[in-house]
N, CA, C and O atoms as a MOPAC input file, in Angstrom:
PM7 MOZYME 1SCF
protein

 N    117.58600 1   146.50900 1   132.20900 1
 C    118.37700 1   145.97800 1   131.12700 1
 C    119.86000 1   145.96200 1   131.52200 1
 O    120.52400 1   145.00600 1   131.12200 1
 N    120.51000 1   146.99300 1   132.32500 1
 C    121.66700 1   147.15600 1   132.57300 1
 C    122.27900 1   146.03600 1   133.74500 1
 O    123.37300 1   145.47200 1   133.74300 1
 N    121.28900 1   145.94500 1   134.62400 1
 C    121.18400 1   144.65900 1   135.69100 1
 C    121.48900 1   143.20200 1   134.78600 1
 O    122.50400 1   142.50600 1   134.80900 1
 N    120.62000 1   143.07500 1   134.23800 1
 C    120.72300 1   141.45400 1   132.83000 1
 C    122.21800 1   141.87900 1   131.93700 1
 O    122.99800 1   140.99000 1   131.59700 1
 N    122.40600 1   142.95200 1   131.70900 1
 C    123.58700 1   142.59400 1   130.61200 1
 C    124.94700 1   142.54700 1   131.84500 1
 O    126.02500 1   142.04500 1   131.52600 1
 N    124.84500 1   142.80600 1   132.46500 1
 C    126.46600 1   142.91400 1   133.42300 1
 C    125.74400 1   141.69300 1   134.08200 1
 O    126.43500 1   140.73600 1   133.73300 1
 N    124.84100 1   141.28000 1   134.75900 1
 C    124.72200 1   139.55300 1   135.46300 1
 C    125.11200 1   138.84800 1   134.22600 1
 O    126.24900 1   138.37900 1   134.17500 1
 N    124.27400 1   138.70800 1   133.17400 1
 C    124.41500 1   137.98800 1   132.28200 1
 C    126.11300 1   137.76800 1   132.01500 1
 O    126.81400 1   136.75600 1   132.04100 1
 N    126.39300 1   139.09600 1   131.77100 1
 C    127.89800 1   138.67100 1   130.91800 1
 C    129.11600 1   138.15500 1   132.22800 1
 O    130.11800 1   137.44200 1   132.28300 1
 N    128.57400 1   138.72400 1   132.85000 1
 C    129.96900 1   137.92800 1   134.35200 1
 C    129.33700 1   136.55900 1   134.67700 1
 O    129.83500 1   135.86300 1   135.56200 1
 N    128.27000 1   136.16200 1   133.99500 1
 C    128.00600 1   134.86000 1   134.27700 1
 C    128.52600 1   133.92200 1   133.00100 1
 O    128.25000 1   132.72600 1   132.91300 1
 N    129.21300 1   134.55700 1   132.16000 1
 C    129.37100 1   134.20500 1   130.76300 1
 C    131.13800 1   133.91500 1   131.26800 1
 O    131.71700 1   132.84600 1   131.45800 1
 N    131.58100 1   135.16100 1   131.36400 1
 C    133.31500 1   135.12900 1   131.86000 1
 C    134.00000 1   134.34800 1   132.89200 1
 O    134.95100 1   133.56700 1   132.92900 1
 N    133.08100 1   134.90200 1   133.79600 1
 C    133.46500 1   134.14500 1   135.13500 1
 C    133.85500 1   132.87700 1   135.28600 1
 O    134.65900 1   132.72300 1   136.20500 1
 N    133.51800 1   131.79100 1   134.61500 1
 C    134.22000 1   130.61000 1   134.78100 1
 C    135.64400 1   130.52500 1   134.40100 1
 O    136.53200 1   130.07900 1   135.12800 1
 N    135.81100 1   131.05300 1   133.03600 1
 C    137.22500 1   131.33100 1   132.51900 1
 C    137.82100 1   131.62700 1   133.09300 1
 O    138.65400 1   130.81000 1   133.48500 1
 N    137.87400 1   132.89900 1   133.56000 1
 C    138.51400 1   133.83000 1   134.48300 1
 C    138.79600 1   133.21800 1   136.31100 1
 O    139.76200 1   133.45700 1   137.03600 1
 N    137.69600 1   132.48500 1   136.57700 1
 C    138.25200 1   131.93800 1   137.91900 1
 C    139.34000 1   130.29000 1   137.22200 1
 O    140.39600 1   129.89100 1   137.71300 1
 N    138.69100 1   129.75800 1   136.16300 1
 C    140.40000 1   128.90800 1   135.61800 1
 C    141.62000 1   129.38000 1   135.82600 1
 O    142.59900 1   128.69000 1   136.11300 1
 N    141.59400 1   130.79000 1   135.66300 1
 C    143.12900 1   131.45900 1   135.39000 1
 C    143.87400 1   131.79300 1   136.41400 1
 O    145.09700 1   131.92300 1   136.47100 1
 N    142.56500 1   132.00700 1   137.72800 1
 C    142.97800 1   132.65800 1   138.91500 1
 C    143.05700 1   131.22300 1   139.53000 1
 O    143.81200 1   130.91400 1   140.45200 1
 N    142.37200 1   130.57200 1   139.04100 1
 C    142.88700 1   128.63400 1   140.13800 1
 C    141.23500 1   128.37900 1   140.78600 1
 O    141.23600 1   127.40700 1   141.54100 1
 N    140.43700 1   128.75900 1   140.70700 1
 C    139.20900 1   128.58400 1   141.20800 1
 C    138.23300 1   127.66500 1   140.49300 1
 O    137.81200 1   128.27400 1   139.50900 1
 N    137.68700 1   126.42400 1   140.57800 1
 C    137.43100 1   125.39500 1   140.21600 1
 C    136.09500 1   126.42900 1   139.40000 1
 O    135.88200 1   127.60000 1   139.71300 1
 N    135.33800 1   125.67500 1   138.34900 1
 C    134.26300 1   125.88600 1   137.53400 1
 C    132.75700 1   125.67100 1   138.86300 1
 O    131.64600 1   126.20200 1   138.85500 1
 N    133.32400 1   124.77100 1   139.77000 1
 C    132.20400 1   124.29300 1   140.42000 1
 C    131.94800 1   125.49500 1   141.76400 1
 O    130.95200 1   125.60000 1   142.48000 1
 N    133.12700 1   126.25200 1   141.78700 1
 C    133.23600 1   127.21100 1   142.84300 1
 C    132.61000 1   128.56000 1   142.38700 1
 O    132.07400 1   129.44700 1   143.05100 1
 N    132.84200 1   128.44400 1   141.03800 1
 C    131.93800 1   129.61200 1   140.29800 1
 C    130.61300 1   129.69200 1   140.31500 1
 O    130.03900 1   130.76400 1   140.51000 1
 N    129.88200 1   128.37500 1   140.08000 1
 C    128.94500 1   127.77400 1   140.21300 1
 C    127.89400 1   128.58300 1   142.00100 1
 O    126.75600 1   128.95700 1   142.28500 1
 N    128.89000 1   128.48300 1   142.49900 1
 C    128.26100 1   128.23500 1   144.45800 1
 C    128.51200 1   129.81400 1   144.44500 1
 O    127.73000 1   130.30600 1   145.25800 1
 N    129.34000 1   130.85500 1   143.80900 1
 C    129.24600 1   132.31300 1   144.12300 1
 C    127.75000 1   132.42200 1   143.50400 1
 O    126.92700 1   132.60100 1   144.40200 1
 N    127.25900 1   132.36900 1   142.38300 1
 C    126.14900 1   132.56500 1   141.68400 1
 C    124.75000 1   132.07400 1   142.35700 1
 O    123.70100 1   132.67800 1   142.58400 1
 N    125.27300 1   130.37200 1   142.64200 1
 C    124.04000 1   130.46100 1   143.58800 1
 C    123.90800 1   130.63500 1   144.74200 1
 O    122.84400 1   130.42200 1   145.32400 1
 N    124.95900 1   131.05600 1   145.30100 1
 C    124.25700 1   131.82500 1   146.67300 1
 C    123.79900 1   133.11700 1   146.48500 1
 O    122.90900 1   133.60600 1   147.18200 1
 N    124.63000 1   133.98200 1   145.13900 1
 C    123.39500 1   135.24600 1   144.97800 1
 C    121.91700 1   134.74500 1   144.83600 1
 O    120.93600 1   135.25500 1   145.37700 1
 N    121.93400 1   133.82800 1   144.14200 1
 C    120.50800 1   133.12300 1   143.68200 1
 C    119.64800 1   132.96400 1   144.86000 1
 O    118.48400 1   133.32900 1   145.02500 1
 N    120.52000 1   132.29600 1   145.71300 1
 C    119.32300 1   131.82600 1   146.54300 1
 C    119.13300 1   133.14200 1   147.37100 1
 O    118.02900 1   133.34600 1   147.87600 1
 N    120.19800 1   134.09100 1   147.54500 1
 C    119.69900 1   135.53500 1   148.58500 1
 C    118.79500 1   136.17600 1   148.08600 1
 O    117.84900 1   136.55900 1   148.77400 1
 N    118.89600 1   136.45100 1   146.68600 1
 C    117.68700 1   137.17100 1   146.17200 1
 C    116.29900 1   136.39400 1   146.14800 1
 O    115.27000 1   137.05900 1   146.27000 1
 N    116.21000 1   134.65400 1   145.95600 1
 C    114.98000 1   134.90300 1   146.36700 1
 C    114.84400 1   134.34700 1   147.95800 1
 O    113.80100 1   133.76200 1   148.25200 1
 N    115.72700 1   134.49800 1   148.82500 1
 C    115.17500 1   134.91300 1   150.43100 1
 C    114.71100 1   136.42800 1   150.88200 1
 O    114.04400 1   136.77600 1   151.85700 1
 N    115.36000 1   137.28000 1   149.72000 1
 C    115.33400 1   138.70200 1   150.57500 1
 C    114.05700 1   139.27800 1   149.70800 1
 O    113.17200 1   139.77300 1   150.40600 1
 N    113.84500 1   139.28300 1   148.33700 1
 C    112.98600 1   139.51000 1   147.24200 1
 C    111.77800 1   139.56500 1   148.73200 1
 O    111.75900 1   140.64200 1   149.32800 1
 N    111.09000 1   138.73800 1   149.12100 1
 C    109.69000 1   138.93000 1   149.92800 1
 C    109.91100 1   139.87700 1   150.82700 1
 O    109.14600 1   140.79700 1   151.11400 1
 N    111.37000 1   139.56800 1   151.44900 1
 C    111.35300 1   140.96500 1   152.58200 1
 C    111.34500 1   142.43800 1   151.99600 1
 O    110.70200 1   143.24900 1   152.66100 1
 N    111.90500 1   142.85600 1   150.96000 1
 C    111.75000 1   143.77400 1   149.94700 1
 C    110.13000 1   143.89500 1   149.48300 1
 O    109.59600 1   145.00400 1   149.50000 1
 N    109.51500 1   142.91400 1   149.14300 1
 C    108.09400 1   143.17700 1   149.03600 1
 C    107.58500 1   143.61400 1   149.99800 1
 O    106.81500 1   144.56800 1   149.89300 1
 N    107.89800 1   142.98300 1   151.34400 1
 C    106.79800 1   143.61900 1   152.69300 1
 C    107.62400 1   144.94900 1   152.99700 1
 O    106.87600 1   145.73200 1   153.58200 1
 N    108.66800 1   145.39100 1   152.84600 1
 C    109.09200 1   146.71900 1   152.61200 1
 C    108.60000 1   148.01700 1   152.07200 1
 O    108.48300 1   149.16900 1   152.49100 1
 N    108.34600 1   147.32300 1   150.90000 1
 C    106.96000 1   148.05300 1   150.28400 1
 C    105.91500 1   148.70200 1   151.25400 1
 O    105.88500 1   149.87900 1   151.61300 1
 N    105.34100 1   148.01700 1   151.49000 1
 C    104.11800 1   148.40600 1   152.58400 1
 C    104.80500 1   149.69700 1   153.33200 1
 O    104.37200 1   150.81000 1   153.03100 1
 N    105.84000 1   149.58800 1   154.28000 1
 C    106.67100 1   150.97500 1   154.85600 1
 C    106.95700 1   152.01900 1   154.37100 1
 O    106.78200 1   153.17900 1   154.74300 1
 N    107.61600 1   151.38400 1   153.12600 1
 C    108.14900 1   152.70400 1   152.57000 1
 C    108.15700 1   152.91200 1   151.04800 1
 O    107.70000 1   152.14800 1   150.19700 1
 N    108.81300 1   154.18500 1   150.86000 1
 C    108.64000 1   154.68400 1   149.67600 1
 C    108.88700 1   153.41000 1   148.33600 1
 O    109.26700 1   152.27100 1   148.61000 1
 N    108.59300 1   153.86800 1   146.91800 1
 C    108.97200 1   152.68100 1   145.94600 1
 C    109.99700 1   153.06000 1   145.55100 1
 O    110.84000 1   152.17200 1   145.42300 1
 N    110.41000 1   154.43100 1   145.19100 1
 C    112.19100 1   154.87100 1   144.48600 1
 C    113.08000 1   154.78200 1   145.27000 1
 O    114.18800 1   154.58000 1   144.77400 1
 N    113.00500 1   154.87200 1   146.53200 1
 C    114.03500 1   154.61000 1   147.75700 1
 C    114.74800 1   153.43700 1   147.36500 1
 O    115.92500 1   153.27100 1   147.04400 1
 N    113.43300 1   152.38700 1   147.49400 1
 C    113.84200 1   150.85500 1   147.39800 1
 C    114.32900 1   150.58500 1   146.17100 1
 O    115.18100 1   149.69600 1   146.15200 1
 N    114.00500 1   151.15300 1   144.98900 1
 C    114.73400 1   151.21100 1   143.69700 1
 C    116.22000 1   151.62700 1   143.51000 1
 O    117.05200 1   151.35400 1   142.64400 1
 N    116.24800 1   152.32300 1   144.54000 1
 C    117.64200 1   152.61200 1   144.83400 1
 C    117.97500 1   151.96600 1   145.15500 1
 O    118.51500 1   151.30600 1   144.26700 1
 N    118.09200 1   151.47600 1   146.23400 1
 C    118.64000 1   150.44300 1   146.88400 1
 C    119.28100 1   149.48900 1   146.42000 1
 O    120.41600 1   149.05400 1   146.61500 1
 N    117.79600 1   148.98000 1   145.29300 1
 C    118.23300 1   147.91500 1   144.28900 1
 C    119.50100 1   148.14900 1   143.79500 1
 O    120.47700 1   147.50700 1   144.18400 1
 N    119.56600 1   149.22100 1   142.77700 1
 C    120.34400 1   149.56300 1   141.86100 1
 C    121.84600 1   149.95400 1   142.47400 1
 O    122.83500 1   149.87700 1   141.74600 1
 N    121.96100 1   150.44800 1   144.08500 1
 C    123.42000 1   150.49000 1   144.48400 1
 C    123.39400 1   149.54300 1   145.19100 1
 O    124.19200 1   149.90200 1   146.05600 1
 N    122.95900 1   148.27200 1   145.56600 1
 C    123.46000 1   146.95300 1   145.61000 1
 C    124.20500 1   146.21100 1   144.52200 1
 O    125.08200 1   145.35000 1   144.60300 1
 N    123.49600 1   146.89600 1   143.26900 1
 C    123.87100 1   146.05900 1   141.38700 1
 C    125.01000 1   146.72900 1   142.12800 1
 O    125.52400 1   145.91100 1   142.89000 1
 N    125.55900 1   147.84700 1   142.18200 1
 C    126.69700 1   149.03100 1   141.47600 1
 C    127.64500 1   148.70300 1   142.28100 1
 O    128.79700 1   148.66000 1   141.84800 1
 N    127.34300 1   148.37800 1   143.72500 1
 C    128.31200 1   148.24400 1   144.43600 1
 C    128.85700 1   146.95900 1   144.48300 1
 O    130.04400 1   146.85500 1   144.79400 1
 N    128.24000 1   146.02700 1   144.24500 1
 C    128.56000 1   144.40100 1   143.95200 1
 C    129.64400 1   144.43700 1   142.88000 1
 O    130.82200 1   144.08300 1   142.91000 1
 N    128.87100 1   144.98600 1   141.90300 1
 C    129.74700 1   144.90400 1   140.34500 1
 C    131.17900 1   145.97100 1   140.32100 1
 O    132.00900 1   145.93400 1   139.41300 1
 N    131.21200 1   146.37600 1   140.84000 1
 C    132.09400 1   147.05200 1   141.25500 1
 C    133.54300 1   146.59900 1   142.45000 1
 O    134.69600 1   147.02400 1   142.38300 1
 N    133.09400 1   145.84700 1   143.23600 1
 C    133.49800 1   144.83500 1   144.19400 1
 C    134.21700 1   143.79000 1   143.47300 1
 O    135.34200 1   143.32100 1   143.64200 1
 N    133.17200 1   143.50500 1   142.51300 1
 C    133.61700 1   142.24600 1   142.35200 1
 C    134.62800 1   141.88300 1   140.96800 1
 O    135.25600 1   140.85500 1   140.71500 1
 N    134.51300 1   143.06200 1   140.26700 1
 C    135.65600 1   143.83700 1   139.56200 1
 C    136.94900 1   143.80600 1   140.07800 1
 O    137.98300 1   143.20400 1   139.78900 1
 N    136.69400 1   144.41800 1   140.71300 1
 C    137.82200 1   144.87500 1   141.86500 1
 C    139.22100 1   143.31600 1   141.98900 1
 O    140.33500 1   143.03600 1   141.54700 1
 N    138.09500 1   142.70300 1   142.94100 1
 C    138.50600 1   141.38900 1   143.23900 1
 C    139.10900 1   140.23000 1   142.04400 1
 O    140.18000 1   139.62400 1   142.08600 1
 N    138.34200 1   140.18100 1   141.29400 1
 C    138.73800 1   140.01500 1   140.01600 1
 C    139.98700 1   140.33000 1   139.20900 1
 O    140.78800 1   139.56000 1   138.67900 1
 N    139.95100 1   141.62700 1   139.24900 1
 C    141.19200 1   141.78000 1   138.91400 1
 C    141.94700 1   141.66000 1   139.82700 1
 O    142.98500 1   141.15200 1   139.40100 1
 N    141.99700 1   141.86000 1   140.90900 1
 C    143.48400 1   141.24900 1   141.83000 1
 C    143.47600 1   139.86600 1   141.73000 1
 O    144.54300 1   139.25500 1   141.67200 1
 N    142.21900 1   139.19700 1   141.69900 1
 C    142.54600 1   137.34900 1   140.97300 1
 C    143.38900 1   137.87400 1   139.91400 1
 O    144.56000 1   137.94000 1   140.28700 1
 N    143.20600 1   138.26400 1   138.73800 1
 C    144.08700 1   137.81800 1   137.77900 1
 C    145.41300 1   138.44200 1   137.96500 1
 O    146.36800 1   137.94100 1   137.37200 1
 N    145.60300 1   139.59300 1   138.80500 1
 C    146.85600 1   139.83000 1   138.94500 1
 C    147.45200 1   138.90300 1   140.08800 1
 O    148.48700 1   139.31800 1   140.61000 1
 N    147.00900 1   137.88100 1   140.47500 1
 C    147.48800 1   137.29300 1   141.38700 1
 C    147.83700 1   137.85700 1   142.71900 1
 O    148.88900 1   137.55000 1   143.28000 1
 N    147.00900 1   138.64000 1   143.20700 1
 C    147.32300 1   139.37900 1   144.62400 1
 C    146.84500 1   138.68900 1   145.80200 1
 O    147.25000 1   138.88200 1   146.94800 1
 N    145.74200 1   137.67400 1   145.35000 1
 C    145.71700 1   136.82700 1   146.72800 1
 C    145.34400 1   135.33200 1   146.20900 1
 O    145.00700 1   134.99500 1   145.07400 1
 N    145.46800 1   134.71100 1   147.11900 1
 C    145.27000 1   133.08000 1   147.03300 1
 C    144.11600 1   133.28700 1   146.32100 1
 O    143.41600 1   134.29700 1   146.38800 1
 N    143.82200 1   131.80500 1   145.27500 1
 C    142.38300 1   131.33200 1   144.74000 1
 C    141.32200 1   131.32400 1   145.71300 1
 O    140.21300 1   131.75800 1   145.40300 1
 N    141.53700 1   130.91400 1   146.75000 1
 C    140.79200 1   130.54100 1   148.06700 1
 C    140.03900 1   132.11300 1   148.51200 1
 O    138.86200 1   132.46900 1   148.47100 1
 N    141.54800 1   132.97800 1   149.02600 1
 C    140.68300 1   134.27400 1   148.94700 1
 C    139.87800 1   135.64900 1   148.44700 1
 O    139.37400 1   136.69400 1   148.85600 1
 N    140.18400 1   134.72700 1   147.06400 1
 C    139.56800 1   135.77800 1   145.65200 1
 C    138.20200 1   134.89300 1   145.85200 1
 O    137.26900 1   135.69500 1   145.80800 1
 N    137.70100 1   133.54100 1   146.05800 1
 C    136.90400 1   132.82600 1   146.26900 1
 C    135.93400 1   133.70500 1   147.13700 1
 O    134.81800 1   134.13600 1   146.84500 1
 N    136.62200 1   133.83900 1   148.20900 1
 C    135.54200 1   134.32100 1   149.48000 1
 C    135.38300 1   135.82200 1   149.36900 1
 O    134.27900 1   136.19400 1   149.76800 1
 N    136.16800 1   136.77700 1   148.94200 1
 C    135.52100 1   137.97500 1   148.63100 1
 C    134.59800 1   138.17900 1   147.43000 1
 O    133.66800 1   138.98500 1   147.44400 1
 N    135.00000 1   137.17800 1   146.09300 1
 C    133.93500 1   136.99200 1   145.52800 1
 C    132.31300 1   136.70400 1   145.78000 1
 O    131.31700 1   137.25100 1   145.30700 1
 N    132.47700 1   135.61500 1   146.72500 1
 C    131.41500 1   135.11700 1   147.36300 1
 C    130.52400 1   136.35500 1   148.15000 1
 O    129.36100 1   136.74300 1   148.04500 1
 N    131.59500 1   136.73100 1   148.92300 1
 C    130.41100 1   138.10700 1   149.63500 1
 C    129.95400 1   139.08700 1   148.87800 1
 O    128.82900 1   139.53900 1   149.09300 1
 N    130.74800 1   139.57600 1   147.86800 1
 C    130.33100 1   140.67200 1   146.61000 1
 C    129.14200 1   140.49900 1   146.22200 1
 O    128.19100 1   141.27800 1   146.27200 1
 N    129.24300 1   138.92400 1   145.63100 1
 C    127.83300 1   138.63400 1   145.05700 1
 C    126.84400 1   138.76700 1   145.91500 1
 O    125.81100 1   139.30500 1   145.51600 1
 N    126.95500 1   138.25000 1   147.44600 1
 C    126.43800 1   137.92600 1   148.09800 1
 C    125.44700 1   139.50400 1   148.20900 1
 O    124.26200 1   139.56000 1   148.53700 1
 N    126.22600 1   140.52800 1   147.88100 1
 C    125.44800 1   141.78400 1   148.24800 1
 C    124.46600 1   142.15400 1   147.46600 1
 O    123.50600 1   142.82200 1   147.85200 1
 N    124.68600 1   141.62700 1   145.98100 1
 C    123.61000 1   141.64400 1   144.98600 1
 C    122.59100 1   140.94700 1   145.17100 1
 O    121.48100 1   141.45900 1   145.03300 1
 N    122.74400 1   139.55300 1   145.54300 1
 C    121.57100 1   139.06700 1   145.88000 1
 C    120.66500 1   139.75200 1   147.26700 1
 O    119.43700 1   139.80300 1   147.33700 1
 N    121.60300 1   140.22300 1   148.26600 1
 C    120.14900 1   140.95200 1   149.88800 1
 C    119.80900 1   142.33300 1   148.84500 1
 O    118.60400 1   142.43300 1   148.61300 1
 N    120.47600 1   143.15200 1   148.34200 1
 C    120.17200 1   144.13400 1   148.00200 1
 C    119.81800 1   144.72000 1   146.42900 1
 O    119.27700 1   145.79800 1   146.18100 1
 N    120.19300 1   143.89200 1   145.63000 1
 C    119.91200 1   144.05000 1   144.05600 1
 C    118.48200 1   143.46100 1   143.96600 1
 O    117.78300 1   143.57100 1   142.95800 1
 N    118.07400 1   142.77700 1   145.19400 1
 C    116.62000 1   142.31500 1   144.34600 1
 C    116.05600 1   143.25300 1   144.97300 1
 O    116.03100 1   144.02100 1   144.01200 1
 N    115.55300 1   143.86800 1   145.83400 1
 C    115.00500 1   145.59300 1   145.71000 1
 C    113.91400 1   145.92800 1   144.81200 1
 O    112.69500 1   146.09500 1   144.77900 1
 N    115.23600 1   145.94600 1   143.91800 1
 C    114.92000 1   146.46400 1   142.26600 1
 C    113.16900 1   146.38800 1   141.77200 1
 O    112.28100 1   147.11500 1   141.32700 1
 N    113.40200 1   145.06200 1   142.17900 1
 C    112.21600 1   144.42000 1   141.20400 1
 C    111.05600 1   144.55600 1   141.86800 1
 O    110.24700 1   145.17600 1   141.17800 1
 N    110.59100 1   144.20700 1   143.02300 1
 C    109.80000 1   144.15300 1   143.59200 1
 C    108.88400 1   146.14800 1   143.72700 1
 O    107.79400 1   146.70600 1   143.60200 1
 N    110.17200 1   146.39700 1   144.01700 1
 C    109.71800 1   148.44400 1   144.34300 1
 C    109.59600 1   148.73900 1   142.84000 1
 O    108.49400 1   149.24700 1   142.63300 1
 N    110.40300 1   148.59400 1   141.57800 1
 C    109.84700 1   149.18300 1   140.35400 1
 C    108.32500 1   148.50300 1   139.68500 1
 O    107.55300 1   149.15700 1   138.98300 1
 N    108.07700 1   146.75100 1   140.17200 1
 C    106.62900 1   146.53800 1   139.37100 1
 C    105.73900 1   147.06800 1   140.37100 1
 O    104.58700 1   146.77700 1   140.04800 1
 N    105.78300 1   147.82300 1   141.61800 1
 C    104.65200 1   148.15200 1   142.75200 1
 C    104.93200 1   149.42900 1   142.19900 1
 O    103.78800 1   149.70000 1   141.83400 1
 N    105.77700 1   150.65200 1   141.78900 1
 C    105.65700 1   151.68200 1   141.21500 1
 C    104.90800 1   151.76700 1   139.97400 1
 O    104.43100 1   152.85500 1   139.65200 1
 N    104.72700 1   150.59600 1   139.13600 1
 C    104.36000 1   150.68700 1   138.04800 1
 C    102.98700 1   150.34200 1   138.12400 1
 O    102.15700 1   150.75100 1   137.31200 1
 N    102.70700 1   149.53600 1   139.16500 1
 C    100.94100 1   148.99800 1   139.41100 1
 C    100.50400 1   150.45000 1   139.79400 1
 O     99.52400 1   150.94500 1   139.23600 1
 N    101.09100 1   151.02100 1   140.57200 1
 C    100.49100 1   152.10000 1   141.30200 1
 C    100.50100 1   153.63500 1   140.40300 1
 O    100.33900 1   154.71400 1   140.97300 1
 N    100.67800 1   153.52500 1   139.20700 1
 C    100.75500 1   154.68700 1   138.70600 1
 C    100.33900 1   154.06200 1   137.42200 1
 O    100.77500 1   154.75000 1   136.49900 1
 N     99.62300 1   152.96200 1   136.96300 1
 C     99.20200 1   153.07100 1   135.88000 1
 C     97.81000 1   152.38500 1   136.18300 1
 O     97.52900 1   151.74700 1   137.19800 1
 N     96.80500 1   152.70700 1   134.84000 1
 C     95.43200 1   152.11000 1   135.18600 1
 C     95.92700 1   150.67800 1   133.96500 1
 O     96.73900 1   150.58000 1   133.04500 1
 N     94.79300 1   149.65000 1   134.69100 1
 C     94.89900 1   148.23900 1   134.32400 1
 C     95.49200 1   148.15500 1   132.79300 1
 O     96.52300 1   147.49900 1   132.64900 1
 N     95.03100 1   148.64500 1   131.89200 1
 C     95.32900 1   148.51700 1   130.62500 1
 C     96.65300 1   148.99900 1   130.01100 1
 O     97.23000 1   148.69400 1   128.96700 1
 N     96.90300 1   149.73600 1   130.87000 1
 C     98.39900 1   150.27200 1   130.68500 1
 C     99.57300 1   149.35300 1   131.28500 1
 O    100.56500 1   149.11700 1   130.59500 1
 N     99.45500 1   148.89400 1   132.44600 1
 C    100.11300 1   147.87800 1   133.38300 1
 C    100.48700 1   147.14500 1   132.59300 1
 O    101.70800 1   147.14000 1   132.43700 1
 N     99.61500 1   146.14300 1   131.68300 1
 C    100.31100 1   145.15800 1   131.18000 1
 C    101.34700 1   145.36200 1   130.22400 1
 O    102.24900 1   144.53400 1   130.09200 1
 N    101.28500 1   146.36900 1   129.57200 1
 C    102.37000 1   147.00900 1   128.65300 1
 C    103.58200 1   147.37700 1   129.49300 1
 O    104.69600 1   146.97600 1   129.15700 1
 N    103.40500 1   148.12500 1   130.56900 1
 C    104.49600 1   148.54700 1   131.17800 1
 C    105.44500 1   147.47200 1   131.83200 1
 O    106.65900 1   147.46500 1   131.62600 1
 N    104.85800 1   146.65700 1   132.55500 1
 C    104.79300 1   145.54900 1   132.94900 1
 C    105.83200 1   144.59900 1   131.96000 1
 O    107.00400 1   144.30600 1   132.19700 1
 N    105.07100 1   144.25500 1   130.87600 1
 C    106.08100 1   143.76200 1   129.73500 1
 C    107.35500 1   144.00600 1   129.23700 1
 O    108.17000 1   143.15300 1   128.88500 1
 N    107.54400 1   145.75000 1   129.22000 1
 C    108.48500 1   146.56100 1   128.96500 1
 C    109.62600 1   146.12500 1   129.89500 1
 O    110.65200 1   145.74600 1   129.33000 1
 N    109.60500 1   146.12400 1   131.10900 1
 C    110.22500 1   145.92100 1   132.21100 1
 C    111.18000 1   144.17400 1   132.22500 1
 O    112.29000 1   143.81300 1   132.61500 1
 N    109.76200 1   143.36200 1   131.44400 1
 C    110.19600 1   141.95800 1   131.31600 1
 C    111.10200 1   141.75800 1   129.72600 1
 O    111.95500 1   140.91400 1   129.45000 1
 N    110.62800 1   142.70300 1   128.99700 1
 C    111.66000 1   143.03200 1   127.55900 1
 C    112.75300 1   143.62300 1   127.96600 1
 O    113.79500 1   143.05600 1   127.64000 1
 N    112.83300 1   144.48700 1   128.51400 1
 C    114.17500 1   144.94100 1   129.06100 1
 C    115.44300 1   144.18800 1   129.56300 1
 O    116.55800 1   144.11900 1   129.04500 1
 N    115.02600 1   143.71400 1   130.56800 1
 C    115.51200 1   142.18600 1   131.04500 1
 C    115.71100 1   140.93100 1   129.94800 1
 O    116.77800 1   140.37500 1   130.20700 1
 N    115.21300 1   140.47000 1   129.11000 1
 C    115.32400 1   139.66300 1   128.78300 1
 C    116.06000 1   140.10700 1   127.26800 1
 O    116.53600 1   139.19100 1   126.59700 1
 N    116.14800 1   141.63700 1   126.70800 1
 C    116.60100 1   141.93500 1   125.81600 1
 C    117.96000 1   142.20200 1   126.29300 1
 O    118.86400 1   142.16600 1   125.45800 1
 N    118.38200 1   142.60400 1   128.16900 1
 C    119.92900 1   142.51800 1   128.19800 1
 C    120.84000 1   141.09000 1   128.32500 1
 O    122.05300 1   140.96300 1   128.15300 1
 N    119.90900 1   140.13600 1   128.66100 1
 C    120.31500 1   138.64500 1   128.89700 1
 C    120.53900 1   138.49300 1   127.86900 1
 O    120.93500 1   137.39500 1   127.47900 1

């Protein structure tokens, strides 16, 4: 849930906010989907990860990819609006910030529904399962 309400809402601001700093709407656009498209290039490698190793490791992982991205990209952000570097290079550190959420925030997903197959019997799964997809869709 905490993943959906901070994507969600910097996907809500972020256009505004790169207006102010000089960064076109369409440039906002290309930070987002290149997280988009990393998470689903890396999402399968994270699944066959699985197979190696532990599932909370990789849950981790997930979750300090979210922390460290959002945090980054905070960061950057606010030196956009304080004007500390060109539009151009609030652009490209933006770009890699995200960029970290997408190799490493998708993690998340893949290691918490294989924790949840693996520790519940069938009838329970789908509930848990759901919970996971309510969560998400109750922080969006």
């Amino acid at each position: 849930m905490t993943t959906a309400v901070a994507d969600t809402g910097l996907q809500s601001v972020l256009p505004s906010i790169g207006r102010s700093i000089g960064i076109a709407v369409s440039m906002v656009a290309t930070i987002f989907s290149l997280s988009s498209l990393l998470w689903a290039v890396a999402s399968p490698f994270w699944a066959r990860e699985l197979d190696r190793r532990r599932r909370k490791p990789l849950m981790i992982v997930g979750l300090a990819g979210f922390a460290v991205s959002m945090v980054l990209c905070g960061l950057v952000v606010s030196a956009g609006v304080a004007h500390l570097g060109t539009p151009t290079i609030i652009f490209g550190f933006s770009l890699v910030f995200r960029a970290i959420f997408g190799l490493f925030g998708s993690a998340t997903s893949p290691a918490s529904q294989t924790y949840i197959a693996e520790r519940s019997c069938p009838a329970e799964r789908t509930r848990r399962m759901s919970s996971i997809a309510g969560a998400s869709s109750l922080g969006t």
